[in-house]
N, C-alpha and C positions, 0 to 999 in steps of 0.2 A: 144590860150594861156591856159584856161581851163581844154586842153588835157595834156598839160606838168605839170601844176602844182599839177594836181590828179595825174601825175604818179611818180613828184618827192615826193608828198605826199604818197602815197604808197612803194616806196622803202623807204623813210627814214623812215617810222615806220617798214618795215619788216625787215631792218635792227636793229632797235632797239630794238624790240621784239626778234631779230630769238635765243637770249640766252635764254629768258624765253618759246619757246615754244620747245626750245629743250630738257630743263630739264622735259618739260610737256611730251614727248614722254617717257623717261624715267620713269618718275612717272606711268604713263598707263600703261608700260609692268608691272613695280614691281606691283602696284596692281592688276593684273592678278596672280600673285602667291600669295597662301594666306599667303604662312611662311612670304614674307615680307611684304604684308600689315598691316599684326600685328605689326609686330616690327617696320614700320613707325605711329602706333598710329591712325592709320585710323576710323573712324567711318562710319558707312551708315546710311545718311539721305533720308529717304522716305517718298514720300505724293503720295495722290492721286489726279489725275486732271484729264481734261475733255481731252477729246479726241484731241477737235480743239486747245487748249494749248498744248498738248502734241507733235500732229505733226504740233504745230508752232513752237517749238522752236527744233523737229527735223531738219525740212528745213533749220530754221537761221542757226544753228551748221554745215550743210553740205553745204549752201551757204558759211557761214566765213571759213569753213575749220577749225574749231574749236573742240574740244572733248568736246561730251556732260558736261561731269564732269568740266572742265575749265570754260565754262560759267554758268553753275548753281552755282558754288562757287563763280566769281564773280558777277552776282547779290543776293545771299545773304550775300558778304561783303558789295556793294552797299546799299542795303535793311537795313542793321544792321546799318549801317554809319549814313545812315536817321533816323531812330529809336533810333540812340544814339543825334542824332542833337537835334529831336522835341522833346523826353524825358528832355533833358537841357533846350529848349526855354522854354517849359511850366512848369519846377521846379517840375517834378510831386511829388518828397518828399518834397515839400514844408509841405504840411498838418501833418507830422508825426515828429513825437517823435525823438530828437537827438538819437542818438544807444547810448547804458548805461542809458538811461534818467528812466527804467521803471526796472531797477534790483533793 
């Protein structure tokens, strides 16, 4: 039973994804032309990492079948989403000055 439920799990997500990764095919060709990655407002974000991070998350992208640029964007919405959570839990402008308080 295992085997059937991973594969009706599988098809219902590749069906529910296949509109957003088909837009994502799309997106990849246009940012290969520069005239339109301008005009969709693109930026490039760059860091540098170690090698064994670098071909880890080459592997996962060609294990999921994924474009590097798709999952780097979703883990730093992921990443930000956290960082917006524990910035709230812990108040960090608690300590500061309302805005206008110091004009």
């Amino acid at each position: 039973m295992k085997h059937l439920t991973e594969l009706l799990t599988y098809r219902a997500l590749h069906f529910k994804l296949s509109s957003v990764t088909g837009g994502d095919l799309l997106l990849e060709r246009a940012i290969e032309d520069e005239v339109t990655a301008n005009d969709l407002r693109l930026k490039n974000v760059c860091a540098k990492l170690s090698v064994q991070l670098s071909d880890r998350i080459d592997n996962t992208v060609n294990i999921l079948d994924i474009s590097k640029r798709r999952f780097i964007e979703a883990a730093i919405i992921a990443a930000l989403e956290e960082a917006d959570r524990v910035m709230e839990e812990v108040n960090i402008f608690e300590n500061l000055p309302p805005a206008g308080e110091n004009e």
